[in-house]
C-alpha positions as CSV (number, residue, x, y, z in Angstrom):
1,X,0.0,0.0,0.0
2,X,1.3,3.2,-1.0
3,X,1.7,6.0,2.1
4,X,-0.9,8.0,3.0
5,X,-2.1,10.3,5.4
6,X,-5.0,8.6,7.3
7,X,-7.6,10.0,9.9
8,X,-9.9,7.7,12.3
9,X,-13.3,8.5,12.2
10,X,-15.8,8.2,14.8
11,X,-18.5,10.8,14.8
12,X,-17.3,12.9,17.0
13,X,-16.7,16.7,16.0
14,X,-13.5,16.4,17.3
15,X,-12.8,13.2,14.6
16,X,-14.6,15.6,11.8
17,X,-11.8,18.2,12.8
18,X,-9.3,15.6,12.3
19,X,-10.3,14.5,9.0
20,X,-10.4,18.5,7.7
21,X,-7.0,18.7,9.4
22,X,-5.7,15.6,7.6
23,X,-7.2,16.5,4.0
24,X,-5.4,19.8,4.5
25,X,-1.7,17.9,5.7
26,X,-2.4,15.5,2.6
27,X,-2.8,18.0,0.1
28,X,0.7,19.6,1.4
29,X,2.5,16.4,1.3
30,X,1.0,15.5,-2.2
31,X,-0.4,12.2,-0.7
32,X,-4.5,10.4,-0.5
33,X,-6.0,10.4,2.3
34,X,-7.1,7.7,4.2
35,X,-10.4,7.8,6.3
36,X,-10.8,4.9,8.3
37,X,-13.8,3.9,10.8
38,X,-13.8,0.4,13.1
39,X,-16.8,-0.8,13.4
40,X,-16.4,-1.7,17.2
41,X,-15.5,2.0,17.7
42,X,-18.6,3.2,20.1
43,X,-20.5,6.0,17.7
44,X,-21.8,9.2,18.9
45,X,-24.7,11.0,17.7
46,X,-23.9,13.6,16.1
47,X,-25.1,16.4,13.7
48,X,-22.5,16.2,10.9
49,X,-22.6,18.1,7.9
50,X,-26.5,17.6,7.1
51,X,-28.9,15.8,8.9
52,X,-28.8,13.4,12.4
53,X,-27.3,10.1,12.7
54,X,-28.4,8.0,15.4
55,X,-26.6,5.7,17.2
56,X,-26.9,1.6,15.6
57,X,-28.7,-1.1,17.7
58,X,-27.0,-3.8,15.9
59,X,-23.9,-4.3,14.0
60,X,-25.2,-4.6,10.5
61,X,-27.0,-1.4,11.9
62,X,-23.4,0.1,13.0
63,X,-21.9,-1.3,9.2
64,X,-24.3,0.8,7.9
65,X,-23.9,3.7,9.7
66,X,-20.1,3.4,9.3
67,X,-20.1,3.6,5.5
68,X,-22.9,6.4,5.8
69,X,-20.0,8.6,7.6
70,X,-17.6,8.0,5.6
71,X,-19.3,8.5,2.6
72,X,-20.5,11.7,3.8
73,X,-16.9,13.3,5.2
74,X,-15.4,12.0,1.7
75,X,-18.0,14.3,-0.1
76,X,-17.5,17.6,2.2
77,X,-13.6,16.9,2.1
78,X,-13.9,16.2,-2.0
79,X,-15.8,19.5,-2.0
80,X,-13.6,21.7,0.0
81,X,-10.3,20.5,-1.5
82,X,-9.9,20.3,-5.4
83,X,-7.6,17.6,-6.0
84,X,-7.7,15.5,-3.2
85,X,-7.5,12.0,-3.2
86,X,-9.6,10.3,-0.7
87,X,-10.0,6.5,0.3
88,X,-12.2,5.3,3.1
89,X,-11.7,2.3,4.7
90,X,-14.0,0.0,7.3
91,X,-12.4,-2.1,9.7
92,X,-14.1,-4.9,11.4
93,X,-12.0,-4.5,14.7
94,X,-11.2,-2.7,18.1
95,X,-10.5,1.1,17.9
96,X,-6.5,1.2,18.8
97,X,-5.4,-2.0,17.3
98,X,-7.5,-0.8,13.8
99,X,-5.7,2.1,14.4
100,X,-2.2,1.1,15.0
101,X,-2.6,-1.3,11.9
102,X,-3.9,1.9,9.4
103,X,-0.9,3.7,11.1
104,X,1.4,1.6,9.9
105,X,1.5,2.8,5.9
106,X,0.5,6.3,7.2
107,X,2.7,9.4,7.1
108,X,0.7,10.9,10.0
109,X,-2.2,9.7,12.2
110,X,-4.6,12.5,13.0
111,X,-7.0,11.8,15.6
112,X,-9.8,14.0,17.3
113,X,-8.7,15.0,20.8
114,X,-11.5,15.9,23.6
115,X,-9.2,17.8,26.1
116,X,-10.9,20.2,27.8
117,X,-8.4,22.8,28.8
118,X,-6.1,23.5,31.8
119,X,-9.5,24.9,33.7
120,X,-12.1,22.8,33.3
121,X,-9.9,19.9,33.9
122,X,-9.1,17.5,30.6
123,X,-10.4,14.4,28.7
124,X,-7.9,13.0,25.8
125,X,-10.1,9.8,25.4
126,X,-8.9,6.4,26.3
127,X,-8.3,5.4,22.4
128,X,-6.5,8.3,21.4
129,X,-4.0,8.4,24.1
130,X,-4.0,4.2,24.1
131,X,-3.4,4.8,20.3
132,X,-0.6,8.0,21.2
133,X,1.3,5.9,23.7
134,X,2.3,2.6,21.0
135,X,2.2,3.9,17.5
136,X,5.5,4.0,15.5
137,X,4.4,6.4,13.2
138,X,3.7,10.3,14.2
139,X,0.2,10.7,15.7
140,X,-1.6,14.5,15.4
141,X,-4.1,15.2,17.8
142,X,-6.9,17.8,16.6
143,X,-9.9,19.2,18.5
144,X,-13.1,20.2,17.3
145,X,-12.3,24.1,18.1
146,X,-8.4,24.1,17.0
147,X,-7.9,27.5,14.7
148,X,-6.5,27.2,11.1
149,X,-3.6,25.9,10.0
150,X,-1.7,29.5,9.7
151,X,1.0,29.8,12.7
152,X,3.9,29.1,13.8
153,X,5.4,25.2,14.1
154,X,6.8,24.7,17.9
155,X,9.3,22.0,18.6
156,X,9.3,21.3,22.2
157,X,13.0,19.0,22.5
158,X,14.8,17.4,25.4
159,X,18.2,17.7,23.7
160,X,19.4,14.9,26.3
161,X,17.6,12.5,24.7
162,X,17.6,11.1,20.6
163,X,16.1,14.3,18.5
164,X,16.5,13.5,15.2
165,X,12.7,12.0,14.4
166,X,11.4,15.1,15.7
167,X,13.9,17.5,14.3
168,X,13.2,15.7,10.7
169,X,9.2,15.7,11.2
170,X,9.3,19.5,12.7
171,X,11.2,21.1,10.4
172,X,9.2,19.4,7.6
173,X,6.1,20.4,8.8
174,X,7.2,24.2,8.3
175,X,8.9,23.6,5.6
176,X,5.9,22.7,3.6
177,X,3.8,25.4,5.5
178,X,6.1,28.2,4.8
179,X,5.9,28.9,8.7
180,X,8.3,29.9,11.0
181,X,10.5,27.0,13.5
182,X,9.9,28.0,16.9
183,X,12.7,25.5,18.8
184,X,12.5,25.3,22.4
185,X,14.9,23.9,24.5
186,X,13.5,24.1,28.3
187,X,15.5,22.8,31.2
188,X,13.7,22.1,34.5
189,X,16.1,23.4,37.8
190,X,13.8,21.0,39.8
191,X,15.6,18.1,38.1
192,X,18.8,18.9,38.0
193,X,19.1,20.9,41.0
194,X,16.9,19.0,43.0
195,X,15.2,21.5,44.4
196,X,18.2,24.3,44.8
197,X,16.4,26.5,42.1
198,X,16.0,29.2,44.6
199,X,19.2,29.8,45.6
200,X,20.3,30.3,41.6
201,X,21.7,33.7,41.1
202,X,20.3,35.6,38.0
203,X,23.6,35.8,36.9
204,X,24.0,31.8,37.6
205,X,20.7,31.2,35.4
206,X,21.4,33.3,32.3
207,X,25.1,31.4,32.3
208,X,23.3,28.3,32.2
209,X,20.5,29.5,29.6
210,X,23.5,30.6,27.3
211,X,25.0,27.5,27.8
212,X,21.7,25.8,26.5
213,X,21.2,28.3,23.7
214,X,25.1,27.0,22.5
215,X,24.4,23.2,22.5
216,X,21.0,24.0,20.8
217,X,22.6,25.8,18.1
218,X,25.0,23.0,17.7
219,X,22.4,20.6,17.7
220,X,20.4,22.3,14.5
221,X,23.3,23.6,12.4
222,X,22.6,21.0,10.0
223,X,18.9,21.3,10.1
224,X,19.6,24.3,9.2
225,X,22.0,23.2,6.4
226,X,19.2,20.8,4.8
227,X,16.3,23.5,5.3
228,X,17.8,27.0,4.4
229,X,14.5,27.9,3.6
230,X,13.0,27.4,7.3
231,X,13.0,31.0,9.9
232,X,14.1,29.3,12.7
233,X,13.7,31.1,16.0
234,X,15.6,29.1,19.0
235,X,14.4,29.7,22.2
236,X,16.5,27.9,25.2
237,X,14.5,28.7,28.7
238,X,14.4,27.6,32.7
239,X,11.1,26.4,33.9
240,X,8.3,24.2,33.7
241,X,8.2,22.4,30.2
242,X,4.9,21.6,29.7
243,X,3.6,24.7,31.1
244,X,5.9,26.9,28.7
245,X,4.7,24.6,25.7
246,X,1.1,25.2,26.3
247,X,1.2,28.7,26.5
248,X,3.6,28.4,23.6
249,X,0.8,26.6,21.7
250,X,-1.6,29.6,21.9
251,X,-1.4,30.7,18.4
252,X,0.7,28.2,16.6
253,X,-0.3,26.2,14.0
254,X,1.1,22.7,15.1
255,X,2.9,21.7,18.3
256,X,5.6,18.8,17.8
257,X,6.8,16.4,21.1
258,X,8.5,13.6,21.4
259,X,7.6,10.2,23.1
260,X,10.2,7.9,23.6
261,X,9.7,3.9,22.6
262,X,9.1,1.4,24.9
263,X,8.8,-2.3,25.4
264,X,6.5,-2.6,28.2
265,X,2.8,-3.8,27.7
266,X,1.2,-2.0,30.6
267,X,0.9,2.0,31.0
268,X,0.6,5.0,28.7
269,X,4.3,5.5,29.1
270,X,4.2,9.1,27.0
271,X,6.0,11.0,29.6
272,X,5.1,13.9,31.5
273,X,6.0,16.9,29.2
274,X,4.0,15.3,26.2
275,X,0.6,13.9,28.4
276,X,0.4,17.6,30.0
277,X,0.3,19.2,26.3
278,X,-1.8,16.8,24.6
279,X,-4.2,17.4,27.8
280,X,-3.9,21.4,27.2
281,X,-2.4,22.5,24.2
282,X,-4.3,25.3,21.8
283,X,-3.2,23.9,18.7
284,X,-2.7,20.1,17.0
285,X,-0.5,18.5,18.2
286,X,2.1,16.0,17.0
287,X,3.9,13.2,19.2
288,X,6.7,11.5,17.4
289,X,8.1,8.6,18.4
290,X,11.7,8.2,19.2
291,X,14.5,5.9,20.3
């Protein structure tokens, strides 16, 4: 199967979001787009683009109701975006494993996300972040109120760690928007000072932070090399990470984190900096797997 961009579907506004979002990334890679519904994926009820669908009492009911959705977002998308290719896809399975298996030969995997907000508290839903946590492949989380795809591309990166997946997929991303790189590099005192923050003179904290800005630099001059055409603003900072990224999400078009592979079976394992900005961010957001 040839690569694709593909979004899940499940009736959701947030999933609708994701599919508009996906059309959008599929028409700037030059790729189809894949939407994709399971069949054991609970529906919602939900006023899509025309009429009300109500939720199937049986599965031939649920088949049915399936193909009627995707037949319905291929027609808006189709209608919206000359050129598009679009090919939908019913799978006779669970929601994540369907998912991980479409992710597979996808490019991206755009999902709806139903956080909430830092506020009201915050719902990702169990498949999404089930979905977030084991893919291979980059997954982009989309709510049903995100703003348009104009804005900058933010890189949150944890330079102790392997950056190049998230380097390559970031600077892509703006490459083929025509946006602006926003790199950020921040360093929590908590964990490497244990505490001690406090007693940090200003003087002791802007050393350090110029310090970071150096091995930052360092650590993009060939990204820069391979993307002259990228603006590239590097920001190295001391404080919370996933605070700053969430406010640095206000605005942006797309948010990029990493999530780092692992071989255990039980927990989300997604790490703190990325589960606080999928819970809160303002814009999509992109988690890319890494070694």
């Amino acid at each position: 199967m040839s690569r694709n961009v593909t979004a899940g579907l499940d009736g959701s506004p947030e999933s609708l979001a994701a599919a508009e979002w996906a059309a959008r990334e599929a028409m700037l890679r030059d790729l189809p787009l894949r939407l994709v519904h399971a069949w054991k994926w609970q529906p919602y009820t939900y006023a899509p683009l025309g009429g009300v669908l109500q939720r199937p009492d049986a599965e031939d009911a649920e088949e049915n109701w399936a193909r009627h959705l995707l037949h319905e977002a291929e027609s808006h998308l189709l209608g919206r975006h000359s050129g598009l290719r679009v090919e939908t896809v019913e799978l006779g399975d669970e929601p994540v494993a369907a998912l991980l298996d479409a992710s597979q030969e996808a490019e991206a995997l755009v999902l709806g996300s139903r956080g909430l907000g830092r506020l009201a508290g915050y719902l990702l839903g169990s498949v999404s972040l089930a979905v977030v946590a084991r893919a291979e492949r980059p997954v982009v989380l989309v709510r049903s109120t995100e703003p348009g795809p104009d804005g900058d591309v933010v890189l949150g990166l944890d330079t102790a760690q392997s950056a190049e997946p998230l380097l390559e997929f970031a600077f892509d991303a703006a490459a083929r928007r025509g946006a602006r790189l926003r790199v950020v590099h921040n360093w929590s005192l908590t964990r490497e000072y244990f505490g001690r923050e406090r007693h940090l003179t200003d003087s002791a904290k802007e050393r350090i932070a110029a310090e970071l800005r150096g091995r930052l630099a360092e650590l993009l001059r060939p990204w820069h090399e391979k993307h002259p055409e990228v603006a590239v603003a590097e920001e190295a900072v001391i404080g919370r990470p996933g605070s700053f990224l969430v406010d640095e999400s206000r605005g942006a078009g797309l948010v990029v984190v990493g999530r780092k592979k692992r071989t255990a079976a039980l927990g989300t394992h997604i790490g703190p900096v990325t589960q606080s900005v999928l819970h809160h961010s303002h814009s999509p957001v992109a988690v890319v797997a890494h070694d």
